[in-house]
C-alpha positions in Angstrom: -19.0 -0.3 -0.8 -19.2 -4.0 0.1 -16.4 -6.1 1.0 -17.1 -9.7 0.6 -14.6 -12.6 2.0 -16.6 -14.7 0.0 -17.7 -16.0 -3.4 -21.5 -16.1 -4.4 -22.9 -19.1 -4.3 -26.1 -17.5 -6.7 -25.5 -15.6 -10.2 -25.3 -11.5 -9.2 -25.9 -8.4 -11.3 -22.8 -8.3 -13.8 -20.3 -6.3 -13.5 -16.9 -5.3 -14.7 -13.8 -6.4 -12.7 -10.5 -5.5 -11.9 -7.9 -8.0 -10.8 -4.6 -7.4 -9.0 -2.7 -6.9 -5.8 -2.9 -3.3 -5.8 -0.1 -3.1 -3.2 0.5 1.0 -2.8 -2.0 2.1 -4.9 0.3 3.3 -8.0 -0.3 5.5 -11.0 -0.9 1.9 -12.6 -3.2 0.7 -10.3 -4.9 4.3 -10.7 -5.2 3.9 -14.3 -6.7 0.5 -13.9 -9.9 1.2 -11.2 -10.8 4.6 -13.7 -10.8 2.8 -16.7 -12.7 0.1 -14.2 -15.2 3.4 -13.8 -15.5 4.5 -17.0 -16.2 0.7 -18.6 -19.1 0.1 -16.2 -20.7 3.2 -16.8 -20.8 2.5 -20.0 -21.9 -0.8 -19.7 -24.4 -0.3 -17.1 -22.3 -3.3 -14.7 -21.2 -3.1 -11.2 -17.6 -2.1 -10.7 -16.0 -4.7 -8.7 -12.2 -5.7 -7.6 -10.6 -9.1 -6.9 -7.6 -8.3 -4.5 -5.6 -11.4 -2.4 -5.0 -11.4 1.3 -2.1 -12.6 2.1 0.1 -11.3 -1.1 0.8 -15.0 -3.2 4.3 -14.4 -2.8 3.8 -13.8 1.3 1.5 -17.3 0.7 4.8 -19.3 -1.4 7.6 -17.8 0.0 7.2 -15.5 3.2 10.9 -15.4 3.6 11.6 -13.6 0.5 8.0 -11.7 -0.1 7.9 -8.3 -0.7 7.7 -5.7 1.9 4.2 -4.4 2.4 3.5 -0.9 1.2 -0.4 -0.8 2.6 -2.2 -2.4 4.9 -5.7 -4.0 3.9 -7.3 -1.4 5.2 -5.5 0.9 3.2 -6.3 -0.6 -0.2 -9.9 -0.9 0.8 -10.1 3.3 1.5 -8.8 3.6 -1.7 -11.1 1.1 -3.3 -13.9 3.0 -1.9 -12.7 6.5 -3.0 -12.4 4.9 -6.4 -15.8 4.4 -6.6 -15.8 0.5 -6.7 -19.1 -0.9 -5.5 -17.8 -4.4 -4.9 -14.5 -5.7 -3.1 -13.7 -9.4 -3.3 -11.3 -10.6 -0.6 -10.0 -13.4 -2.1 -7.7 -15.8 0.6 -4.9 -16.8 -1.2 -4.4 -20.9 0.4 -3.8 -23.8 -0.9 -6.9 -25.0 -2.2 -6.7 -21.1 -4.5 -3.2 -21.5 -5.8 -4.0 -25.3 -7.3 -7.0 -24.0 -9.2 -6.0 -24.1 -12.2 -6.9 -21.2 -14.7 -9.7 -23.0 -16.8 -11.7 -23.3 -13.6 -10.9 -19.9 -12.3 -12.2 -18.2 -15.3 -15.1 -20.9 -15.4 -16.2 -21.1 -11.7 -14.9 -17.5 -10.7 -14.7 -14.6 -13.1 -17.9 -16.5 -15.3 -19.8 -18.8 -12.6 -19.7 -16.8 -9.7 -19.2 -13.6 -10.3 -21.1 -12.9 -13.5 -18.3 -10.4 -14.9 -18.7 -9.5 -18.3 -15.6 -7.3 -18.7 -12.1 -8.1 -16.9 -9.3 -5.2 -16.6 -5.9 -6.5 -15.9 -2.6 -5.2 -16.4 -0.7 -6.8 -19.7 1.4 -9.0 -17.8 -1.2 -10.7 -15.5 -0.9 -14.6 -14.7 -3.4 -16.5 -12.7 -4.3 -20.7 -12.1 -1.6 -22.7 -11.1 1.8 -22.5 -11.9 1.1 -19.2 -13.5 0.0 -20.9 -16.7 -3.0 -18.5 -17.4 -2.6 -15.1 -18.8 -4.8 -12.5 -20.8 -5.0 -15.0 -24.3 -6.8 -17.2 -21.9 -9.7 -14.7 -20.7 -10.2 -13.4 -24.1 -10.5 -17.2 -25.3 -13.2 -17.9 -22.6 -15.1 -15.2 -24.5 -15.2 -12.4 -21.6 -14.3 -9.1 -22.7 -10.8 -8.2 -22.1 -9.2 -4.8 -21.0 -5.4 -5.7 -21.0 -3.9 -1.8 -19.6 -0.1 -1.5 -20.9 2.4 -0.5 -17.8 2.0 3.2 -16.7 5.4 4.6 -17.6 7.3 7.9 -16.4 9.2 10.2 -18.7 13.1 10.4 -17.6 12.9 14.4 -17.0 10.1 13.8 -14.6 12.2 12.0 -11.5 15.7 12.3 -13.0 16.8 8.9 -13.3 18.6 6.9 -15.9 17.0 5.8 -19.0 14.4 6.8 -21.2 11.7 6.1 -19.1 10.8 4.6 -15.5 8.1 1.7 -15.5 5.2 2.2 -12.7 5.4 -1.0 -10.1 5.1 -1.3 -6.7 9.0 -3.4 -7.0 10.0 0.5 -7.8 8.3 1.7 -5.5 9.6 -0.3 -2.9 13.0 0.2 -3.8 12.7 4.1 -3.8 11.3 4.0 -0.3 14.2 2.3 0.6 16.7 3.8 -0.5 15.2 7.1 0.8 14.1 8.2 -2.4 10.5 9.8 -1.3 10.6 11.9 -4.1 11.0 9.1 -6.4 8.2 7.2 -4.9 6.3 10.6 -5.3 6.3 10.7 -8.9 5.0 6.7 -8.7 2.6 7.2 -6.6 0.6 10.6 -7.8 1.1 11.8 -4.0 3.2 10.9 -0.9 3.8 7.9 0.9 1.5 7.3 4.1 0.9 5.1 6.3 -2.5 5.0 8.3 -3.1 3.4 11.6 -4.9 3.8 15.1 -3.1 6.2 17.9 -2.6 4.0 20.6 -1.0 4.2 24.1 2.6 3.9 24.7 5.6 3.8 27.4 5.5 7.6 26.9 9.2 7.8 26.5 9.1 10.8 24.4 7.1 12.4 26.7 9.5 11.8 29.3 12.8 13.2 26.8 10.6 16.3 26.6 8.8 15.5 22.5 5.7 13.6 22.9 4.9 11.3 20.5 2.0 9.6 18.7 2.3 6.2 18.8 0.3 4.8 15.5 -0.1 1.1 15.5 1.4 -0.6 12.6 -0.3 -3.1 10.6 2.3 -5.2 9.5 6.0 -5.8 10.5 7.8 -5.4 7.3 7.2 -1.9 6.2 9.6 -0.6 3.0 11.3 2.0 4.7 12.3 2.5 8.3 14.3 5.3 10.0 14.0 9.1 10.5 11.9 11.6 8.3 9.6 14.7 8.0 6.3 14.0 8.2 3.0 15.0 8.1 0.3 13.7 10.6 -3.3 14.8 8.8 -1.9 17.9 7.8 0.3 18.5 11.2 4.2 19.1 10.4 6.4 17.0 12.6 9.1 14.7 12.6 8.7 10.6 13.1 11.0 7.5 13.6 9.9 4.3 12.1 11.9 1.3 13.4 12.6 -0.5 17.0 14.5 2.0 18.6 17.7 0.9 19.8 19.0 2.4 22.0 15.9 1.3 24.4 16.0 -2.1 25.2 13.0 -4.6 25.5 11.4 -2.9 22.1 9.4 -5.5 21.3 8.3 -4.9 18.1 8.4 -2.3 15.1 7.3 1.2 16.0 5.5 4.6 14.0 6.1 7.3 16.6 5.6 11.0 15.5 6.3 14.2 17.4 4.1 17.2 16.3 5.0 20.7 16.4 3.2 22.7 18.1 0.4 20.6 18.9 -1.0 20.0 22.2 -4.3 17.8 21.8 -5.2 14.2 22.2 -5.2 11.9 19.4 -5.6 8.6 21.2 -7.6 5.5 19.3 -8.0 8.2 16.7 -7.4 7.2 13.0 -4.7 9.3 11.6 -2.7 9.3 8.1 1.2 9.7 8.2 2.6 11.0 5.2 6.6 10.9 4.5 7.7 13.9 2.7 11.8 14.0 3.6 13.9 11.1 5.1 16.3 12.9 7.9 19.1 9.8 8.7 18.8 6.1 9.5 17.9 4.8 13.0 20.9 4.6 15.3 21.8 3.8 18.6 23.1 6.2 20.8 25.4 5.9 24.1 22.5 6.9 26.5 19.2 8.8 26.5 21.2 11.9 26.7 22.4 11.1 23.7 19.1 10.8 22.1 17.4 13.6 23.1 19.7 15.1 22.0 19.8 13.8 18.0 15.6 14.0 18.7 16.3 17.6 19.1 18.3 18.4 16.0 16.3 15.8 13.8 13.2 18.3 14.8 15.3 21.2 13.8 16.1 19.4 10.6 12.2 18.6 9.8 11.2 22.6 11.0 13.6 23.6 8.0 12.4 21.4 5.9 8.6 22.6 6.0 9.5 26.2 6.1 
């Protein structure tokens, strides 16, 4: 798979492209990159993807944007086990958000690019100001694949209403309010996040449950606290957050205590998946007092695997 941080300057082989944030990697998002799949094949194109960096809402309003629910790196593993042969890392500035949407589809999508099928999701707006939408594609002449929101049926996750739309908002708000199972059904699988092991004050270690100490790629993840987990297949229990009780934390921390395991996993690459949330973070009256919550919040995890 290529990833390209750039626009070419020369007309390229055409290809079919899909356009979005893909924050989380959805069941929408899903839908989107295997009709992506199945168009180009049938077209004989290139599948390609056109994803921002930062988020436009981190780029207008980073006060209010969205917490993340991937990393970059993330969405690009996912674009790659989708099959997509080209990823276009568009950098969402200043000079981007005043384009307006004639010359997007004009010197981007048609000029550049050479796509000769676009896949958005029905309610995607692009130029400045918002002012483009899906009329405006299928006007330029390019052949348009508008998908209609993914939608799950009431009995599936046990909410109100009819039905439960497929967004990464909903997502986001299910991870927060500790409903993994929720966010389960959303996604098609559970929650991760993926980062490098690196080295830490070895705390844990010292409170007698060692820990992995996975570097976060961003600061504002959408949940935080306590919760079962699974490290690449290994049960355990982790705490995301900026511990409390320990002054001088610096900055937010992924720390997970395996059971049973006693290998090294430093500056490996590991996948933490969230299957149960345990409690909030807290701060206790002394590291008695944690190790001792650390102990039963393992307990808690243990019965939750078996």
């Amino acid at each position: 798979m290529k990833i390209l941080r750039h626009f070419p300057a020369e007309q390229i082989q055409p290809c079919a492209l899909a356009i979005g944030n893909f924050d989380g990697m959805h069941l929408g998002h899903q839908a989107l990159l295997k009709e992506l799949k199945s168009v180009a094949t049938s077209q004989s194109l290139q599948t390609s993807v056109m994803t921002f960096e930062p988020h436009p809402r981190e780029f207008f309003t980073p006060d209010k944007a969205p917490a993340r629910l991937a990393s970059l790196r993330e969405k690009l593993e996912w674009f790659e086990k989708a099959g997509v042969d080209t990823v276009y890392l568009c950098r969402f500035n200043q000079r981007f958000a005043s384009l307006s949407s004639d010359d997007f589809i004009r010197e981007m999508l048609i000029g550049s690019l050479n796509a000769k099928t676009i896949l958005v999701g029905e309610d995607f707006r692009f130029g400045a100001g918002r002012r483009g939408g899906v009329v405006d594609i299928a006007k330029a002449g390019l052949n348009l694949i508008s998908l209609p929101q993914v939608n799950l049926i009431n009995d599936d996750i046990q909410l109100p209403g009819e039905s439960v739309r497929v967004s990464s908002t909903r997502v986001r708000n299910a991870l927060a309010a500790g409903e993994l199972n929720v966010a389960r059904h959303l996604l098609g699988r559970s929650y991760s996040i993926s980062g490098k092991v690196i080295h830490g004050a070895q705390l844990g270690r010292k409170l007698g449950f060692s820990t992995a100490n996975v570097h976060m790629r961003h600061e504002r993840p959408a949940l935080t606290g306590v919760y079962a987990v699974k490290l690449d297949g290994l049960n355990g229990v982790a705490n995301l957050g900026v511990r409390p009780t320990i002054a001088g934390v610096p900055k937010l921390l992924l720390e997970v205590h395996l059971f049973d395991f006693d290998g090294d996993l430093y500056d490996q690459h590991v996948h933490v998946e969230f299957y149960h949330k345990i409690r909030d973070e807290m701060k206790f009256d002394g590291l008695d007092a944690l190790k001792a919550q650390i102990a039963k919040d393992a307990q808690v995890a243990r019965n939750f695997f078996r």
